[in-house]
C-alpha positions in Angstrom: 79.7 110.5 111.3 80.3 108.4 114.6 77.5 105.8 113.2 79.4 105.5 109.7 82.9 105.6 111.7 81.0 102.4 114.2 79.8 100.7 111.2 83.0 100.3 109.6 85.6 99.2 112.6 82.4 97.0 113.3 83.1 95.1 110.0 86.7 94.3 111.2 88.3 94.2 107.5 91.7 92.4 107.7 94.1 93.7 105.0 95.3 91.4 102.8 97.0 94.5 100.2 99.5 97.0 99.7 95.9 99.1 98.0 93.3 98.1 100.6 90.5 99.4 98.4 90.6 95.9 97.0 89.8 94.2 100.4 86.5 96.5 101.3 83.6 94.1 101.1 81.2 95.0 97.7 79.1 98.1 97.8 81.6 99.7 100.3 84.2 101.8 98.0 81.0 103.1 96.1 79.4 103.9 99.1 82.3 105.7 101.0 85.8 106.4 99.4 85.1 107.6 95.8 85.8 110.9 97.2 89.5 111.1 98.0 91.2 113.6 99.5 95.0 112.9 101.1 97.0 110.2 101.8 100.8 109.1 103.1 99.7 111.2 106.6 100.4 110.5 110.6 103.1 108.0 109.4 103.8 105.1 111.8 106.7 103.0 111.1 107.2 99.5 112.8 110.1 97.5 112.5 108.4 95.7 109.6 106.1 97.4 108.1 104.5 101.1 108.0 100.8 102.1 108.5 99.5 105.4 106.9 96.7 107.7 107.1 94.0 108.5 104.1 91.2 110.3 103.9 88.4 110.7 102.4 85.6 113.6 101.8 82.2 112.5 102.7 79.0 114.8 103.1 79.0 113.6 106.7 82.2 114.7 107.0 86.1 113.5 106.5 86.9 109.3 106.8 90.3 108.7 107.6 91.7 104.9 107.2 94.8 103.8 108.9 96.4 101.0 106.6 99.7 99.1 105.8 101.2 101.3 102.8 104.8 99.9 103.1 106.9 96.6 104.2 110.4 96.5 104.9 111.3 92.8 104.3 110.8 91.0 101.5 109.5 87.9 102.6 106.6 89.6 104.3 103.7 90.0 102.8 100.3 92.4 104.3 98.5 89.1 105.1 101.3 88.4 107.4 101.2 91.8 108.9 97.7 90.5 110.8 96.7 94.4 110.1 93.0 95.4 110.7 91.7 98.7 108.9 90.9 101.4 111.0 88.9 104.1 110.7 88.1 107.4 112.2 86.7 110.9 112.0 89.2 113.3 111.0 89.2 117.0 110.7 91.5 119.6 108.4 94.3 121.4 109.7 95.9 123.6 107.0 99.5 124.1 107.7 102.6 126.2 106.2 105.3 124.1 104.9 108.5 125.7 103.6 110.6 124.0 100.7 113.9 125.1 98.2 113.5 127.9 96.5 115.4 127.4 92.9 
């Protein structure tokens, strides 16, 4: 997984979209996020924009991508964010969560 993890940071893929499937170079979607399993997680908001966690399932293992999922002005756009993809080996943790009961 570390080789596919090295591989892909080594690519340094600016984001240019809200859905940063569409700025993977050809052959890369195909070849490592058909699979997907979460998203929204390990949310980090800056005083612009917010990056997000997704993963995806891979025989190797689990591919998490951090990306720019919201902006908070409206004359920004992701190009201006300057936001390189990251990626990284994650690993499941289940967890209880409680909610209304109606």
């Amino acid at each position: 997984m570390k080789e596919i993890i090295d591989k892909l940071n080594a690519l340094i893929i600016q984001q240019k979209s809200l859905d940063f499937i569409e700025d993977l170079p050809e052959g890369l979607y195909e070849q490592y996020f058909r699979n997907h399993q979460a998203e929204g997680l390990n949310v980090d908001k800056h005083r612009w924009y917010e990056t997000t966690l997704s993963v995806y399932k891979l025989e190797e293992g689990l591919l998490g991508v951090t990306s720019v999922t919201d902006l908070f002005s409206e004359q920004s756009s992701v190009d201006d964010i300057y936001h390189t993809l990251e990626f990284h080996e994650v690993e499941e943790i289940p967890s209880i969560t409680y909610k209304i009961k109606k």
